[in-house]
PLY file of the C-alpha trace (Angstrom):
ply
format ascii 1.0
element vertex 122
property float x
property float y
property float z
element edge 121
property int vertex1
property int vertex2
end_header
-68.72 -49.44 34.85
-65.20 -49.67 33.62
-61.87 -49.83 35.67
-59.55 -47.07 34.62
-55.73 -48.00 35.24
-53.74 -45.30 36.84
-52.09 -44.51 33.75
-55.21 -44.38 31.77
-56.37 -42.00 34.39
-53.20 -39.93 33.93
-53.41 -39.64 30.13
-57.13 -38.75 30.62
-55.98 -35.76 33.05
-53.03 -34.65 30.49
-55.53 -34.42 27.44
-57.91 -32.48 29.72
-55.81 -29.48 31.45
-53.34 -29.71 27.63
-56.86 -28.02 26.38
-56.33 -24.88 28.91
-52.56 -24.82 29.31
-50.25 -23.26 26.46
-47.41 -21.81 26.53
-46.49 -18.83 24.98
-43.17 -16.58 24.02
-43.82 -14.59 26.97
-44.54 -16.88 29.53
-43.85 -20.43 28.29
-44.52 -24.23 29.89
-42.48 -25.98 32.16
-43.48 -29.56 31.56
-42.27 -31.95 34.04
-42.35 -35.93 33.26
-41.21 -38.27 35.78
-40.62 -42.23 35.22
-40.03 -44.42 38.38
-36.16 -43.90 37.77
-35.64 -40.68 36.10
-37.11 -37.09 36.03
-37.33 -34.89 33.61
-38.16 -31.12 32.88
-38.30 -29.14 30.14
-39.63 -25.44 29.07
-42.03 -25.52 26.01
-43.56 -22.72 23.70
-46.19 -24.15 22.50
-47.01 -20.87 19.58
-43.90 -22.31 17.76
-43.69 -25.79 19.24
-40.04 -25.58 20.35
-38.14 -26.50 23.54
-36.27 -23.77 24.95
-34.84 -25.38 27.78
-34.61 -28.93 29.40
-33.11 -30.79 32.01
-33.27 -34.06 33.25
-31.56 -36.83 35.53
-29.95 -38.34 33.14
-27.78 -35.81 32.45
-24.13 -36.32 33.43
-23.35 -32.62 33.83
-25.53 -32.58 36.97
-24.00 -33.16 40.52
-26.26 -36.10 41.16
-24.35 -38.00 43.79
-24.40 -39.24 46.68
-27.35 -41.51 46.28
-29.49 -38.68 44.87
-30.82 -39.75 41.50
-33.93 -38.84 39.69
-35.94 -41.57 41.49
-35.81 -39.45 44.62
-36.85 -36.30 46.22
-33.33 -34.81 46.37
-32.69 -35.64 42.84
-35.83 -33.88 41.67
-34.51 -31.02 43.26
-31.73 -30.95 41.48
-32.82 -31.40 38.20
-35.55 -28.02 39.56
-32.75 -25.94 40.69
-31.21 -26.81 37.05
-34.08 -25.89 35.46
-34.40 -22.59 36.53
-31.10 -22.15 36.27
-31.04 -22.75 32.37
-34.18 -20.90 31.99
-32.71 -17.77 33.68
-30.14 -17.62 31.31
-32.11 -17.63 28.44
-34.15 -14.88 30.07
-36.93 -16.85 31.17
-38.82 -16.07 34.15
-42.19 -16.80 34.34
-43.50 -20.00 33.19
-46.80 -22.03 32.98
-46.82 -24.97 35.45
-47.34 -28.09 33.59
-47.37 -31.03 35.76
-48.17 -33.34 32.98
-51.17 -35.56 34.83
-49.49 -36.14 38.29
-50.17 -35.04 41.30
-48.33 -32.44 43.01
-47.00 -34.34 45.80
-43.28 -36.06 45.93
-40.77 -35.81 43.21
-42.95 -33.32 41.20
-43.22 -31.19 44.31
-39.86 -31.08 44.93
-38.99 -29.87 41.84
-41.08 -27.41 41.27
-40.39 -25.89 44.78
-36.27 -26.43 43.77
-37.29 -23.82 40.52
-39.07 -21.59 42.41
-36.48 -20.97 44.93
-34.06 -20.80 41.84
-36.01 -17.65 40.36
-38.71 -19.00 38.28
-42.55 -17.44 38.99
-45.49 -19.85 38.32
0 1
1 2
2 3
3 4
4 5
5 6
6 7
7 8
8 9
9 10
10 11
11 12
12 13
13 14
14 15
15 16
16 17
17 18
18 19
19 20
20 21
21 22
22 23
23 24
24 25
25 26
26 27
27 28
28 29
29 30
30 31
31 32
32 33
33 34
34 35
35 36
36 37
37 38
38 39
39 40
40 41
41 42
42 43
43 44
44 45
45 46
46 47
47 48
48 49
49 50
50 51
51 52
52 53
53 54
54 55
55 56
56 57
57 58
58 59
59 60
60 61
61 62
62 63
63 64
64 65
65 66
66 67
67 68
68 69
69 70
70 71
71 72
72 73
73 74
74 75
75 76
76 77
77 78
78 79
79 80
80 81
81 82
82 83
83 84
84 85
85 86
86 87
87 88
88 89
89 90
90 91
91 92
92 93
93 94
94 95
95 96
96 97
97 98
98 99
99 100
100 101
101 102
102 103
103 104
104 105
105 106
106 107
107 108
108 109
109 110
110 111
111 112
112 113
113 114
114 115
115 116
116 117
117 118
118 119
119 120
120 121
């Protein structure tokens, strides 16, 4: 019996669900990434393979201050809320929930709660 590392384990989860989620024209991914310092979010058709939208905490137009940076809750909210925001705009509503191999629970939580109270349906 092998040991799996916990990003190993992650990958193995991506490849897995990336066989059942696409994204479409009509109702394409939101595909959220997060490293220990940053998060990151972006809206993917896969029929074309072009990003329509993205957001992340590196960005300096967002208001991330006050302590709240991408390696916390309140940061991932922001970077949700900014999301949507773009994706509205563009006249994107519903997305796919892609939440890339980890778990819904903390910073991936947050944002996708942030981009659902922002107008996006998933």
């Amino acid at each position: 019996m092998s040991v799996v590392s916990r990003a190993e384990a992650r990958l193995r989860r991506k490849i897995r669900v990336r066989k059942k989620i696409r994204g479409t024209s009509v109702k394409p991914r939101l595909c959220v990434f997060r490293s220990s310092k940053h998060i990151y979010a972006q809206i993917v058709d896969d029929t074309t393979g072009r990003t329509l939208s993205s957001a992340s905490s590196l960005q300096k137009d967002l208001s991330l201050k006050d302590g709240k940076k991408g390696g916390n809750k309140e940061g991932a909210a922001v970077v949700g809320a900014e999301i949507a925001n773009r994706a509205l705009k563009k006249g994107i509503k519903k997305v796919i929930f892609d939440r890339n191999g980890f778990l819904y629970h903390g910073r991936v939580g947050a944002l996708s709660e942030s981009a659902r109270k922002n107008g996006l349906e998933f």
